[in-house]
C-alpha positions as CSV (number, residue, x, y, z in Angstrom):
1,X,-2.4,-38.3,-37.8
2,X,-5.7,-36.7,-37.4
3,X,-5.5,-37.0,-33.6
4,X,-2.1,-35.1,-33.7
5,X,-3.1,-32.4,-36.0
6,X,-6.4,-31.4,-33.6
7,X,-3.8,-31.8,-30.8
8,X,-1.3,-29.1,-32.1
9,X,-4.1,-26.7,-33.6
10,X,-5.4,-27.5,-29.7
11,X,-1.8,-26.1,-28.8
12,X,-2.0,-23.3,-31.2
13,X,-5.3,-22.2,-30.0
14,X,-4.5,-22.6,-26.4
15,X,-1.5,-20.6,-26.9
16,X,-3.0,-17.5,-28.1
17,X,-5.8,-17.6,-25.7
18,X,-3.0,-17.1,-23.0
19,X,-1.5,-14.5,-25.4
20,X,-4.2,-12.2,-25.9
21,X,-5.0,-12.5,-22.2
22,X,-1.8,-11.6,-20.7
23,X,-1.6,-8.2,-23.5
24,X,1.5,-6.6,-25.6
25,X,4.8,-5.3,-24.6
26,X,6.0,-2.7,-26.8
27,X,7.9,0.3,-27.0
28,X,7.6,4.0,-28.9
29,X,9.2,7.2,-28.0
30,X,7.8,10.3,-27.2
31,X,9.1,13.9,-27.8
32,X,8.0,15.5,-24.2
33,X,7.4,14.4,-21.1
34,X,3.9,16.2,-20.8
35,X,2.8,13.4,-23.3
36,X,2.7,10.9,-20.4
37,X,-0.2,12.4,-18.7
38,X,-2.7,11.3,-21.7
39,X,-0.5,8.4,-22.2
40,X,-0.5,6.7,-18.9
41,X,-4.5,6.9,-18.9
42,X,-4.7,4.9,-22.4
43,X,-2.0,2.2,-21.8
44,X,-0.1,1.0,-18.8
45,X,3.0,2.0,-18.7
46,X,6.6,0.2,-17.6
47,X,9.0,2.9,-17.2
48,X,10.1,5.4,-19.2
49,X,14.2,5.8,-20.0
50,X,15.4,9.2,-21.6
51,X,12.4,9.8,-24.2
52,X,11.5,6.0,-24.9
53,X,8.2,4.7,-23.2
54,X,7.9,0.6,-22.3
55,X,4.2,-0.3,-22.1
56,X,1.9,-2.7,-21.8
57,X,-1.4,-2.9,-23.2
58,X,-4.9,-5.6,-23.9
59,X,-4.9,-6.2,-27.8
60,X,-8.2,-3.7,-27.7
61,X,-6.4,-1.2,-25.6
62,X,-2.9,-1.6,-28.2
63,X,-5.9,-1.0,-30.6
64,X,-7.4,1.8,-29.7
65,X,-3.7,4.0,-28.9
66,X,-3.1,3.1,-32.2
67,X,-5.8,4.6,-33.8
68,X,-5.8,8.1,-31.4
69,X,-1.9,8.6,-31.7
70,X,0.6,8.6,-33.8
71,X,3.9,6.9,-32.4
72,X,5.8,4.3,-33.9
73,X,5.5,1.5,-31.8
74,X,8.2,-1.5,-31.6
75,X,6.4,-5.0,-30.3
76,X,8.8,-6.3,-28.0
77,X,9.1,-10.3,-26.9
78,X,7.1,-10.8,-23.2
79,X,9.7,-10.5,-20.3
80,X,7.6,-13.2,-18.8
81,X,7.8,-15.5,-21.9
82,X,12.0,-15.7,-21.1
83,X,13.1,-19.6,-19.5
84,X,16.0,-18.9,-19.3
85,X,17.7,-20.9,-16.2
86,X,14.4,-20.7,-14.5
87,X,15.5,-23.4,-11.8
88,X,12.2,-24.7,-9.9
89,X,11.4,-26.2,-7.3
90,X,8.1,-27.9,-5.2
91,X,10.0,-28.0,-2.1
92,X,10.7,-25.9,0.7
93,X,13.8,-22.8,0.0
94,X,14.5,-23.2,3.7
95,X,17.3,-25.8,3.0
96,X,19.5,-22.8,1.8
97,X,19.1,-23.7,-1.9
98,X,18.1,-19.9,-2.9
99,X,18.9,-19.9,-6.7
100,X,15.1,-21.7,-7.4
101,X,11.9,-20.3,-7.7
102,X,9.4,-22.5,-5.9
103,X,6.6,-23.5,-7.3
104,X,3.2,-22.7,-6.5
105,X,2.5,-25.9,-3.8
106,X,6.2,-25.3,-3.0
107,X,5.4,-21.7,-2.1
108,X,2.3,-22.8,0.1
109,X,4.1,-25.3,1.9
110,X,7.3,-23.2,2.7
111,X,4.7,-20.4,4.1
112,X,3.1,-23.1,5.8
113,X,5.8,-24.7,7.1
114,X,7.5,-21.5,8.3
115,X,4.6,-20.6,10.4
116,X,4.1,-24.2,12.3
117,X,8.2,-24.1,12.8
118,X,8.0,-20.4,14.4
119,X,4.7,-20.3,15.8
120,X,5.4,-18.1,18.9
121,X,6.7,-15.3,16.6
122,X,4.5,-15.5,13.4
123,X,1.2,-15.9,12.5
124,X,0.4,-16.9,8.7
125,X,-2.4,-14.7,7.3
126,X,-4.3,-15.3,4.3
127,X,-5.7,-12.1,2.5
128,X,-8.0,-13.4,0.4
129,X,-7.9,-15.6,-3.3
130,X,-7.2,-14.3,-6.4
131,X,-9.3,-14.0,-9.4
132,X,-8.4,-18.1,-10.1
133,X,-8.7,-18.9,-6.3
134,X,-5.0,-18.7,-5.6
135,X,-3.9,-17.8,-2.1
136,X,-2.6,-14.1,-0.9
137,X,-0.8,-14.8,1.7
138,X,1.1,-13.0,4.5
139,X,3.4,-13.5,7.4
140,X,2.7,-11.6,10.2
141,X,6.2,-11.9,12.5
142,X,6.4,-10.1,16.2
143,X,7.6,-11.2,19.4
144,X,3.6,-11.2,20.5
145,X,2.0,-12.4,17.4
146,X,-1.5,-13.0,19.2
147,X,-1.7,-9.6,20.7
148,X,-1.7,-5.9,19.5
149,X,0.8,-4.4,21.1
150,X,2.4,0.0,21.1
151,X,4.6,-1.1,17.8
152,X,4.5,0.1,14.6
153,X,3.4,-2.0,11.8
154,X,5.3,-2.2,8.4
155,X,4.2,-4.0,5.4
156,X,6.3,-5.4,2.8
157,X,4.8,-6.8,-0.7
158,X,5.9,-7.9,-4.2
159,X,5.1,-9.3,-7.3
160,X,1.9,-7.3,-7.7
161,X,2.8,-7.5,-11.2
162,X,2.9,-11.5,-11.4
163,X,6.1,-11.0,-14.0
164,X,8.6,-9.0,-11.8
165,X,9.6,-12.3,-9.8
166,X,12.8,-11.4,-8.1
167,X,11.2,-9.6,-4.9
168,X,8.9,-13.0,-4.4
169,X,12.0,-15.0,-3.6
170,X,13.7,-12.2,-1.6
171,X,10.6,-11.7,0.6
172,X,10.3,-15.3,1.2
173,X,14.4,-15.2,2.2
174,X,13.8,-12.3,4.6
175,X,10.5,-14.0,6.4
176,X,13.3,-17.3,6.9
177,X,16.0,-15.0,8.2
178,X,14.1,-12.9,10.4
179,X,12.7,-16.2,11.5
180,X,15.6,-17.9,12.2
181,X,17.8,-15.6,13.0
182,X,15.6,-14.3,15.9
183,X,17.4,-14.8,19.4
184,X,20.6,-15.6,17.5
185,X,21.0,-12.4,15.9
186,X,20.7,-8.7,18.4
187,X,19.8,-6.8,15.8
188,X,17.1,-9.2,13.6
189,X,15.5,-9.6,17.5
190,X,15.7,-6.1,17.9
191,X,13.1,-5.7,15.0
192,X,11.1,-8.8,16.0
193,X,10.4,-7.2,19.3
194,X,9.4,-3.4,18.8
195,X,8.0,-3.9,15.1
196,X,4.7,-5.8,14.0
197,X,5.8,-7.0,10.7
198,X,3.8,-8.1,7.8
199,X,5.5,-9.4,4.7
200,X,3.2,-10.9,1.4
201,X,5.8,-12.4,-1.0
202,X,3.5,-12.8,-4.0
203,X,0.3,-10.3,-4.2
204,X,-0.3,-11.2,-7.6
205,X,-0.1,-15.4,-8.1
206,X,-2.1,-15.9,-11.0
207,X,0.1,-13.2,-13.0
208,X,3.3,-15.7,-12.0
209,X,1.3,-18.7,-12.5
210,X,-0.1,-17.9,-15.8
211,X,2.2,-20.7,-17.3
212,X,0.7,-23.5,-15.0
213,X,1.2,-24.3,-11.3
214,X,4.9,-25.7,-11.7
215,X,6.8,-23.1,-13.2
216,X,7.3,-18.9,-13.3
217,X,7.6,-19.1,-17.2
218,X,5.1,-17.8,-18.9
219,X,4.7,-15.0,-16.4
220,X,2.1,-11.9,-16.9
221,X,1.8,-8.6,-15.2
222,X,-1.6,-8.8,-14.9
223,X,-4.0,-10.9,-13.3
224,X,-6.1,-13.2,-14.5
225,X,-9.0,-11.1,-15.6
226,X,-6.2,-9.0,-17.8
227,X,-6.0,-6.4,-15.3
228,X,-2.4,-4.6,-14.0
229,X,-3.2,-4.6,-10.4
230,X,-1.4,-1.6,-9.6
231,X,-3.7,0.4,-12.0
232,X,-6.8,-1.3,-9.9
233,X,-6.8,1.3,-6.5
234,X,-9.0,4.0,-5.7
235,X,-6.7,7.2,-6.8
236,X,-6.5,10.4,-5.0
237,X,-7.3,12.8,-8.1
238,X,-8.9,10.3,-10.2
239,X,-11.3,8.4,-8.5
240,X,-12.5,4.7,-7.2
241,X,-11.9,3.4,-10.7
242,X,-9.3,4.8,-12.4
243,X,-8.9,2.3,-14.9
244,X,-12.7,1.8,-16.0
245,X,-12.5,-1.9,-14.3
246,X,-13.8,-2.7,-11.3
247,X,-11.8,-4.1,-8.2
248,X,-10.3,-7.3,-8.4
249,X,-10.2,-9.8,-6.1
250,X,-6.6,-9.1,-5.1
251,X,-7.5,-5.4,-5.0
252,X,-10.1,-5.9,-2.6
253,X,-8.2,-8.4,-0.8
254,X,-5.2,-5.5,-0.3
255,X,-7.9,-2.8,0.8
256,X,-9.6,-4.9,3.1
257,X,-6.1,-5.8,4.2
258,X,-5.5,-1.7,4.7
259,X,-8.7,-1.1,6.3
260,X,-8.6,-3.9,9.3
261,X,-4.9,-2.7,10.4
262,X,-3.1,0.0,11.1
263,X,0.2,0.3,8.5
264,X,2.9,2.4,9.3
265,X,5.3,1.8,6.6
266,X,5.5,0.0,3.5
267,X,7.3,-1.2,0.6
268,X,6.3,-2.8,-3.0
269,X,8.8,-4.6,-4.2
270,X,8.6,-4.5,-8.6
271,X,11.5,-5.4,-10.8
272,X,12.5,-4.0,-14.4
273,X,14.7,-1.2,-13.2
274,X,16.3,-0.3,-10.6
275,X,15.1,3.5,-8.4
276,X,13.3,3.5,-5.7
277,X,10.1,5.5,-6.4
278,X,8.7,7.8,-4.2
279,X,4.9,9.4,-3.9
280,X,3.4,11.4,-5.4
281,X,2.5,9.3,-8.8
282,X,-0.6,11.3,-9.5
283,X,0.7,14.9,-8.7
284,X,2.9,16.6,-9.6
285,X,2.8,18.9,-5.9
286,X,5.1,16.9,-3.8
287,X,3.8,15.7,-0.8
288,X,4.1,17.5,2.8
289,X,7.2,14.9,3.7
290,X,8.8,15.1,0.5
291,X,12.2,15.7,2.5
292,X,11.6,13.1,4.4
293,X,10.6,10.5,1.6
294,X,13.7,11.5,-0.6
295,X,16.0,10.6,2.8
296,X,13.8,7.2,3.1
297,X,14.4,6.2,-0.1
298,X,18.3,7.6,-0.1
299,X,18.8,4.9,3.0
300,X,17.3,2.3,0.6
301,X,19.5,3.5,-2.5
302,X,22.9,3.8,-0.8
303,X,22.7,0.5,0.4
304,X,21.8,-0.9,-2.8
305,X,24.7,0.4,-4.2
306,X,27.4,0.2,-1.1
307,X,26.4,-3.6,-1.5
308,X,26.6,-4.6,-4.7
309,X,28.9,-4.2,-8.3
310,X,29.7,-0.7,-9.7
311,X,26.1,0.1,-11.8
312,X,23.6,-1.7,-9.5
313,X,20.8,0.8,-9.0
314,X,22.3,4.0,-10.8
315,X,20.2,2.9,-14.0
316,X,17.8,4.9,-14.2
317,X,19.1,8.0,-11.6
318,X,22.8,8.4,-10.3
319,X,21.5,8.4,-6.7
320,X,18.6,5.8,-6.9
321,X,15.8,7.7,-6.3
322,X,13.4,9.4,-8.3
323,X,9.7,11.2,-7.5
324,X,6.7,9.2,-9.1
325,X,5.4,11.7,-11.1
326,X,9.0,13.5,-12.2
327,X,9.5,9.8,-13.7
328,X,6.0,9.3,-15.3
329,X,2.6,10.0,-14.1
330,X,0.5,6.8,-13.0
331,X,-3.7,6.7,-11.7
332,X,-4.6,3.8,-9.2
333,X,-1.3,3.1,-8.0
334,X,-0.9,1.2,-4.8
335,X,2.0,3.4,-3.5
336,X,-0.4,6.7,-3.7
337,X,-3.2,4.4,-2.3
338,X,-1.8,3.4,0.9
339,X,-0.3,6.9,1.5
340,X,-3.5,8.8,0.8
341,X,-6.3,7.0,1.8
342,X,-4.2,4.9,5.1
343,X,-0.9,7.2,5.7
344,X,0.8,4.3,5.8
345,X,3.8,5.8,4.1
346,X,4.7,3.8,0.9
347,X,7.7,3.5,-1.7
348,X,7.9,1.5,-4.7
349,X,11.4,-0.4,-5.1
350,X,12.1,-1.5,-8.5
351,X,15.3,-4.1,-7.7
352,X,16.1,-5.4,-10.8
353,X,16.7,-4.6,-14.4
354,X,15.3,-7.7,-15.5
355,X,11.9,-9.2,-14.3
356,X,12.4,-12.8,-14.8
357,X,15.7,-13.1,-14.3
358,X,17.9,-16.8,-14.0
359,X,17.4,-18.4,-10.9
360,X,21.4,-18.5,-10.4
361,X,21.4,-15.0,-9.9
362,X,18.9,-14.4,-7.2
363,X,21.8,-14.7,-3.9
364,X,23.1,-11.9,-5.3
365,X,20.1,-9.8,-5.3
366,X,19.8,-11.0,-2.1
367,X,23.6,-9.7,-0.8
368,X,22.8,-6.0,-2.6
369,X,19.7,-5.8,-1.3
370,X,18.9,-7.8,2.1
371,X,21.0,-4.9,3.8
372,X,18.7,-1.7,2.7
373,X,15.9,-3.9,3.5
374,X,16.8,-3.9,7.0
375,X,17.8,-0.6,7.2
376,X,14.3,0.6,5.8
377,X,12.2,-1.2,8.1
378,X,14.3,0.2,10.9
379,X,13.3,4.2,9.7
380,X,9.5,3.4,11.3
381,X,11.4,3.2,14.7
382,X,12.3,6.9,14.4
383,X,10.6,10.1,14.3
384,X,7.6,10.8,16.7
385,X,5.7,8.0,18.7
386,X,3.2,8.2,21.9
387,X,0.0,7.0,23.3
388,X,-3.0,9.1,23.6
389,X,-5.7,8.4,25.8
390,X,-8.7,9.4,28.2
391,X,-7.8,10.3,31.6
392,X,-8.9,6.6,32.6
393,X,-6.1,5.4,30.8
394,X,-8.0,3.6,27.9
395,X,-6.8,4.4,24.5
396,X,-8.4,7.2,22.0
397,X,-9.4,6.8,18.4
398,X,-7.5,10.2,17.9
399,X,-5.9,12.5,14.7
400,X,-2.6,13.8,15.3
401,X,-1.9,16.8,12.9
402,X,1.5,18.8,12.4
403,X,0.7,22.0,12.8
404,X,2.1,23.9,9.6
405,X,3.4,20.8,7.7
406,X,0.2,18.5,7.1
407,X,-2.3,19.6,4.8
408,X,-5.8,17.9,4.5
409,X,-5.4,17.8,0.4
410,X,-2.6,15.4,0.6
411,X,-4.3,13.5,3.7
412,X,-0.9,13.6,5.6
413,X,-2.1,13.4,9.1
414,X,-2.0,10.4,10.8
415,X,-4.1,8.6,13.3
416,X,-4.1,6.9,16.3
417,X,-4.8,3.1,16.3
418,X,-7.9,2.7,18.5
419,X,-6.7,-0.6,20.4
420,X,-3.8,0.7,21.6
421,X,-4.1,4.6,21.6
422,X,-0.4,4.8,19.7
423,X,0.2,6.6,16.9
424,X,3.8,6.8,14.7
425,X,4.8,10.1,12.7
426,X,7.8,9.4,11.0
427,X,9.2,12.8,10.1
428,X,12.4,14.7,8.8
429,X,14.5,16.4,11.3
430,X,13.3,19.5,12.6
431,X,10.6,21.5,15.8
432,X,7.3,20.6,15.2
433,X,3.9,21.6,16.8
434,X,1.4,18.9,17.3
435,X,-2.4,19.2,17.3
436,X,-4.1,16.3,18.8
437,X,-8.1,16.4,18.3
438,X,-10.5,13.4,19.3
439,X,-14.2,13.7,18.8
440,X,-15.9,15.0,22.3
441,X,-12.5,16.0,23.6
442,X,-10.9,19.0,24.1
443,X,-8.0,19.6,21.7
444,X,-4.4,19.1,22.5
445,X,-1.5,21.3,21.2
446,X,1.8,19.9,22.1
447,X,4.8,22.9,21.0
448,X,8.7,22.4,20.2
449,X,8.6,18.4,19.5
450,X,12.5,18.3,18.8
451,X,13.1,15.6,16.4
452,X,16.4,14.5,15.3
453,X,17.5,11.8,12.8
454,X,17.8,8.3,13.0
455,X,16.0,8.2,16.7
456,X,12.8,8.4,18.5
457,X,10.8,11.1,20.8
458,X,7.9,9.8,22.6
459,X,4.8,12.5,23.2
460,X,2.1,10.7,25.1
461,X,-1.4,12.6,25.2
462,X,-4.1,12.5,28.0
463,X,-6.9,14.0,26.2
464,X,-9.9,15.5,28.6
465,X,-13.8,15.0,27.3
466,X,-15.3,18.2,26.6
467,X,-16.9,20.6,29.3
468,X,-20.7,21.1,29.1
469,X,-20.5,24.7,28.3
470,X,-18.0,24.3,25.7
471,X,-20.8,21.9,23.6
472,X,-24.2,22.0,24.6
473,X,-24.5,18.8,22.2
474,X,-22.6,15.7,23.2
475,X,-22.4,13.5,19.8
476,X,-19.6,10.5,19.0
477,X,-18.5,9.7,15.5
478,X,-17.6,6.8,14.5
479,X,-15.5,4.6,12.6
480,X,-13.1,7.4,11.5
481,X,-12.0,6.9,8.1
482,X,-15.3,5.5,7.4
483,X,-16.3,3.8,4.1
484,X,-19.9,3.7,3.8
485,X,-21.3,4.1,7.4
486,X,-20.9,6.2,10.0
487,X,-22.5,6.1,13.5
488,X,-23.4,8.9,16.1
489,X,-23.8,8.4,19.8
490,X,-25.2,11.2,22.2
491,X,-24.8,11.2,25.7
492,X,-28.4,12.6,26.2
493,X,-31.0,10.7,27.5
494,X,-32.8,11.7,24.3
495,X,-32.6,14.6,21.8
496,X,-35.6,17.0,22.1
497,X,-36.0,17.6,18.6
498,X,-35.1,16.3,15.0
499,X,-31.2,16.5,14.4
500,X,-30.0,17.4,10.8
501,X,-26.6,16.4,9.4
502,X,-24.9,17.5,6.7
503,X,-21.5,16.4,5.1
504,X,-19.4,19.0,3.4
505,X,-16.1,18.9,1.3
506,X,-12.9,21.0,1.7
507,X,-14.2,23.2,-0.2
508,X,-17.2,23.9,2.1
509,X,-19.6,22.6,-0.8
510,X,-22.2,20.3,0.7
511,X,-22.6,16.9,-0.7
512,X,-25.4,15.4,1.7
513,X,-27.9,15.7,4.1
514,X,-29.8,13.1,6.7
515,X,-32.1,13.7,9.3
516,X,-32.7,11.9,12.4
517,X,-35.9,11.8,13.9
518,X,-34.5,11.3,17.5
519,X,-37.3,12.8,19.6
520,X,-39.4,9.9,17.9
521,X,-37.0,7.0,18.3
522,X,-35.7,8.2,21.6
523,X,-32.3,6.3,20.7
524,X,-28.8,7.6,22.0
525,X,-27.2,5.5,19.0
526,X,-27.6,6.4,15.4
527,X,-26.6,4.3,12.0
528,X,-26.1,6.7,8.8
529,X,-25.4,4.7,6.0
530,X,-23.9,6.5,2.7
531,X,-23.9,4.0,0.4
532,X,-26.2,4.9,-2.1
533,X,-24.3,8.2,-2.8
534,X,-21.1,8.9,-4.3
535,X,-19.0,10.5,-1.7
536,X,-15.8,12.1,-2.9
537,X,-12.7,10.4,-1.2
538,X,-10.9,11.7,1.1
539,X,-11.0,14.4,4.3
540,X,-15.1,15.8,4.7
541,X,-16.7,18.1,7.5
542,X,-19.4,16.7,9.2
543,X,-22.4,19.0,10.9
544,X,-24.5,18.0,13.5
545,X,-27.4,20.4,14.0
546,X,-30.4,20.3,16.7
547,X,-32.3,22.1,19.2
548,X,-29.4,21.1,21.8
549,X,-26.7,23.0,19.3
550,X,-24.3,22.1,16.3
551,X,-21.0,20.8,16.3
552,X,-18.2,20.1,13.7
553,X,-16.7,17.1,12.9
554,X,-13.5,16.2,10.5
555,X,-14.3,12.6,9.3
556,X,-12.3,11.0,6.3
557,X,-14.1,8.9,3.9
558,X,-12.6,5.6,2.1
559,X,-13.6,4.8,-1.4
């Protein structure tokens, strides 16, 4: 008897540990929709329908918004706490059985297996561990997996809220079918062969997991540490650390992920509505391809809908769409991250009204959805594509800006990747002036680049170095974006006198200042390292001063 009673008050105890760790859910209403924007930076919110407000919050967060507001608030039962028809399985999905959820050795072996049965179109990547040592994984699937190659690269991801479960089983579907359908199939080829792409069916494990190993119930949104990942990323207008935590190890894992390739396009798959969400989600400006995000996520939407009952995605907008900030203002957002600080062009795609929904029911998700996601992968074939590079042929680290449309605020230039030279500026229909600028070379305008929907114009750039007389000073930047470190290369034998730099914002205010003692080193390569100052995200002007002249540079810094 006594054994039993310190097993259940074991039980007890256990069970609110995991309670208080994975938060509240709870809802309240609100009277306007300005509210949000203190809101959203005291709680994280869930969505927001008409005037009521879904939310999650910590017990000392739920505390706190308590005391400094006055809404009624309604505690609602965890959407991860439902087992309903939560059919599992340790095996691989492969079989065709796609009404389980795997479980978490079943999920490591399918990914596993996957890549040794494909290996000459796939690579299996891992990312990093989470906070509880949990894999992140990713399938990388091209024609030349072991090669960079003139492709675009799209990234697909889901379950960054560990809780919204229905995109982990679709993404694991599409890696199979892409898979196996490759030299069966023209079209599934057709996107094997002239795209690089990168699908992570689970970026949040530990948030799924938070039940135990062998079963999705008892999902969390957050991660182990109690923190909602997509809160976690460096925000445009707020900041590295929007939500007064510091990066987790899946956040990390993701930037580090953004930082060593060269995204294009991507898509985070959520569940608990059902809109795809387009940026911004921190302001409330649109962004300089608004026209063209709307029609990206209206290819998405239609589909949805042209595939599946009467109601599927139409509950929260008629159309399916809806702008990020219109529908509620969010800070660290992955969506705004990747667009921002990468340009890899990103949309959130909430699938599914409910998170953890039956196992039964996932084949149909799969029929109303497998379509749009074809169809939105195939979108970062179109618009404008080339190759820039030296006479010589080799490829240019190189920033290719449309003239009138891109803005440095919103960061909606693109750049070349430096292995290949090719760049990808997927655009809304329309003539378009291209400015092409390379550090030491002479600046490129291309005029009247006619771009038309649903296809591709190539505009390949041979960029010439500069002429002597045009810069007395011949200095290389590099890596550009740059995090913490930049380096400077000169082509003379040796500066003849000290060489000052200075770093300046947008706003022409200057931020820092180095000086390189050049004539005393007599070095051609210099190391600046920045990391003991706090340099403001985003686009910066770099000076280079010295006896032999000055010259401007546009560098932009990652958080």
């Amino acid at each position: 008897m006594k054994k039993t009673l310190i097993t259940l008050l074991l039980v007890l105890f256990m069970g609110g540990f995991v309670w208080s760790q994975e938060g509240r859910y709870f809802r309240f209403t609100i009277d306007q929709h300005r509210e949000l924007e203190r809101i959203t930076r005291m709680i994280s919110i869930d969505k927001v329908v008409e005037d009521t407000v879904f939310a999650y919050a910590q017990p000392d967060q739920l505390k706190s918004f308590r005391q400094q507001t006055s809404y009624a608030i309604t505690l609602l039962p965890l959407p991860g706490r439902s087992y309903q028809a939560l059919k599992m399985t340790g095996r691989t999905l492969t079989d065709g059985k796609w009404d389980q959820y795997p479980t978490y050795d079943g999920y490591r072996q399918m990914m596993d297996s996957l890549a040794e049965a494909w290996p000459a179109i796939c690579r299996l990547d891992t990312l990093g561990l989470s906070a509880e040592g949990r894999w992140l994984l990713a399938m990388r699937i091209t024609d030349n997996p072991g090669i960079q190659e003139d492709e675009p690269e799209i990234f697909y991801t889901s379950t960054i809220h560990g809780d919204e479960t229905v995109g982990y089983v679709l993404m694991l579907r599409l890696i199979d079918t892409l898979l196996s359908s490759y030299g069966e199939d023209a079209r599934l080829t057709r996107l094997v062969n002239e795209l690089d792409i990168y699908i992570n069916p689970n970026a949040n494990p530990d948030g799924t997991y938070a039940g135990g190993n062998q079963s999705v119930g008892g999902a969390t949104r957050f991660n182990a540490n109690g923190a909602d990942l997509n809160r976690n990323f460096p925000d445009p207008e707020d900041g590295p650390h929007p939500d007064g935590r510091s990066w987790q190890p899946e956040t990390k894992a993701m930037m580090r992920f953004a930082e060593e390739h060269h995204i294009t396009l991507s898509a985070n798959f959520h569940g608990g509505t059902e809109v795809a969400n387009y940026p911004w989600d921190t302001w409330s400006r649109p962004h300089p391809d608004s026209t063209w995000f709307k029609h990206l996520s209206t290819v998405y939407a239609q589909s949805a809908q042209e595939n599946s009952p009467d109601g599927y995605f139409t509950s929260l907008t008629p159309s399916g769409i809806i702008n990020g900030y219109d529908w509620y203002s969010i800070s660290g957002g992955r969506q705004d991250y990747m667009t921002y600080f990468h340009q890899a062009r990103e949309v959130t795609l909430e699938i599914s009204d409910e998170k953890l929904l039956p196992a039964g029911e996932l084949p149909g998700l799969w029929d109303y959805n497998h379509e749009a996601m074809l169809l939105y992968m195939e979108e970062c074939l179109y618009g404008i594509r080339g190759l820039v590079t030296d006479r010589d042929g080799n490829p240019l680290q190189a920033m290719v800006v449309v003239q009138g449309h891109d803005t440095e605020s919103d960061s909606s230039m693109v750049f070349t990747d430096p292995v290949v030279g090719n760049y990808h500026r997927m655009i809304a229909e329309g003539s378009y002036d291209l400015r092409f600028l390379a550090p030491g070379y002479e600046e490129v305008l291309v005029e009247g680049v006619e771009v038309t929907r649903g296809e591709a114009v190539r505009v390949d750039v041979e960029m010439h170095k500069e002429d002597a007389v045009d810069s007395e000073v011949k200095w290389r930047v590099y890596p550009n974006p740059f995090r913490d470190v930049l380096y400077l290369e000169t082509d003379l034998d040796r500066p003849s006198g000290p060489v000052l730099v200075e770093l300046f914002d947008v706003q022409g205010r200057l931020i820092s200042t180095k000086e390189i003692n050049a004539i005393d080193s007599g070095r051609q390569r210099f190391r600046l390292s920045f990391s003991e100052q706090n340099l403001p995200a985003g686009p910066l002007y770099l000076v280079i001063q010295g006896d032999d002249g000055r010259i401007t540079r546009k560098v932009l810094h990652l958080p």
